[in-house]
FIDOMAR-37861 format. One record per residue (C-alpha): residue number from 1; residue in one letter; x, y, z. Coordinates in nm, 3 decimals. Example, Ala and Ser with C-alpha at 12.3 -4.5 7.8 and 13.67 -1.06 7.14 Angstrom:
<lomars>
(1; A; (1.230; -0.450; 0.780))
(2; S; (1.367; -0.106; 0.714))
</lomars>
This chain:
<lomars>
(1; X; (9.816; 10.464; 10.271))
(2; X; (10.048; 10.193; 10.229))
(3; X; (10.168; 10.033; 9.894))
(4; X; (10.327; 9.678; 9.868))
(5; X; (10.346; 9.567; 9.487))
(6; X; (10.508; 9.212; 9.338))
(7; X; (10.513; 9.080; 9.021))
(8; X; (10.453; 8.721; 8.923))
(9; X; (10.522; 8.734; 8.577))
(10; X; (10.195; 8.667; 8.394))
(11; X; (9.805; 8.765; 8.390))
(12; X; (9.715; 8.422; 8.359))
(13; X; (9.891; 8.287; 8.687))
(14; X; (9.836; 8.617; 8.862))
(15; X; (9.435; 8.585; 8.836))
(16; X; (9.508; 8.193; 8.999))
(17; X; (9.703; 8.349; 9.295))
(18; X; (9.524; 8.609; 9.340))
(19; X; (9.250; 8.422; 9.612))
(20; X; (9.511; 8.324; 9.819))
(21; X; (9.718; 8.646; 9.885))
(22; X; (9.398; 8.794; 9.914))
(23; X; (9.343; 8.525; 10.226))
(24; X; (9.716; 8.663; 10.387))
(25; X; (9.587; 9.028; 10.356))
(26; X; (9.241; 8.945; 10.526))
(27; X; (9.413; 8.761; 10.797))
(28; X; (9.623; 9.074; 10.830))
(29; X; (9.347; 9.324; 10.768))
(30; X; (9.464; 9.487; 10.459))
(31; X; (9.273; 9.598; 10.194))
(32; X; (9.432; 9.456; 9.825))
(33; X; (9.389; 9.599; 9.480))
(34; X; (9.436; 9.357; 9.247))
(35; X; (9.531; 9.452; 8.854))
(36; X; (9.723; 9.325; 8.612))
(37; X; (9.989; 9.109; 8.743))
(38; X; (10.037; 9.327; 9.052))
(39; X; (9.836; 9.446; 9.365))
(40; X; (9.845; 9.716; 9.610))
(41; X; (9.750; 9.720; 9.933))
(42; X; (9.637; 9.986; 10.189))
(43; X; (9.593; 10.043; 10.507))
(44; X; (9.506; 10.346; 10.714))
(45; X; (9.579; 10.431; 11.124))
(46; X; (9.570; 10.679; 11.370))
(47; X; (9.905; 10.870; 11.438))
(48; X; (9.915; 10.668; 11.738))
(49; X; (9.887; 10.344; 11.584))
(50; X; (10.165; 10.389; 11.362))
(51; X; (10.434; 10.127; 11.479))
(52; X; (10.185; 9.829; 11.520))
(53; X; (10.021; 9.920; 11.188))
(54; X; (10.368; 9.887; 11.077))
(55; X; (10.438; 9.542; 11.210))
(56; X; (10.151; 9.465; 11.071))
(57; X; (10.235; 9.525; 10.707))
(58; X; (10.579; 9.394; 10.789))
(59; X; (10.398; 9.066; 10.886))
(60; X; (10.179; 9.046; 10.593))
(61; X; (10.486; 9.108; 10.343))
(62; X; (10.686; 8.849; 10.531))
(63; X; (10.374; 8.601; 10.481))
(64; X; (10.372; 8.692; 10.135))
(65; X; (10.726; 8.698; 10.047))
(66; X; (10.637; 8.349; 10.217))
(67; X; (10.417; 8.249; 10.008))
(68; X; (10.541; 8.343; 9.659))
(69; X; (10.887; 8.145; 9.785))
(70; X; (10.651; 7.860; 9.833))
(71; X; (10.494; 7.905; 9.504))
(72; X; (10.857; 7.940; 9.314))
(73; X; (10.777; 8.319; 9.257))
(74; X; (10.934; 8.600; 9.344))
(75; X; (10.864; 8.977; 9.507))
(76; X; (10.956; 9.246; 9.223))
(77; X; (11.168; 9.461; 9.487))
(78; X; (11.206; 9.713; 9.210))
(79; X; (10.841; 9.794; 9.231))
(80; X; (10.794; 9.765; 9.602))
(81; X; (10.746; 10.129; 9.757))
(82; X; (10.564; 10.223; 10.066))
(83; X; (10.371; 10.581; 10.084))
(84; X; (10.268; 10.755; 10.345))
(85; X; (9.975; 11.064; 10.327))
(86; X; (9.886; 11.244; 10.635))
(87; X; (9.543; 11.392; 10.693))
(88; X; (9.506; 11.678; 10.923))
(89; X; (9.184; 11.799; 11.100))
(90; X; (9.155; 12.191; 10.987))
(91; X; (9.067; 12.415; 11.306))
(92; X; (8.703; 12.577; 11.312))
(93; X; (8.742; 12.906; 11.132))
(94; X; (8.992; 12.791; 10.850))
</lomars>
């Protein structure tokens, strides 16, 4: 699971944004969850898809960073975290 939050300073504006950034995650299949005036988003891979799945959230924060720039808003780096939760198979007979 990976979390990107950002702050745009208002419920209001947030629910008039809130299409669009939802249009960057689609392009970069990511699922959002919108509240408030942030969102999270998630993703999930396979062990082996770990450094393009990366890239790919890299890309859709870049895009997004992008896009609040555009907007005159900003990314609320003090709220940005990224967290990571590892599922393992159990073995027959656990």
């Amino acid at each position: 699971m990976e979390i990107f939050q950002y702050n745009i300073g208002g419920s209001l504006l947030f629910i008039l944004y809130v299409a669009d950034i939802a249009g960057i995650t689609d392009r970069h299949g990511i699922q959002p969850h919108f509240y408030a005036d942030d969102a999270q988003l998630y993703l999930t891979c396979r062990r082996t898809e770990a450094i393009a799945t990366a890239s790919r959230l890299t890309s859709c924060m870049d895009e997004i960073s992008h896009w609040l720039a555009s907007n005159r808003l900003m990314r609320s780096l003090v709220k940005c975290r990224i967290a990571e939760c590892e599922m393992r198979k159990q073995q027959s007979g656990e």
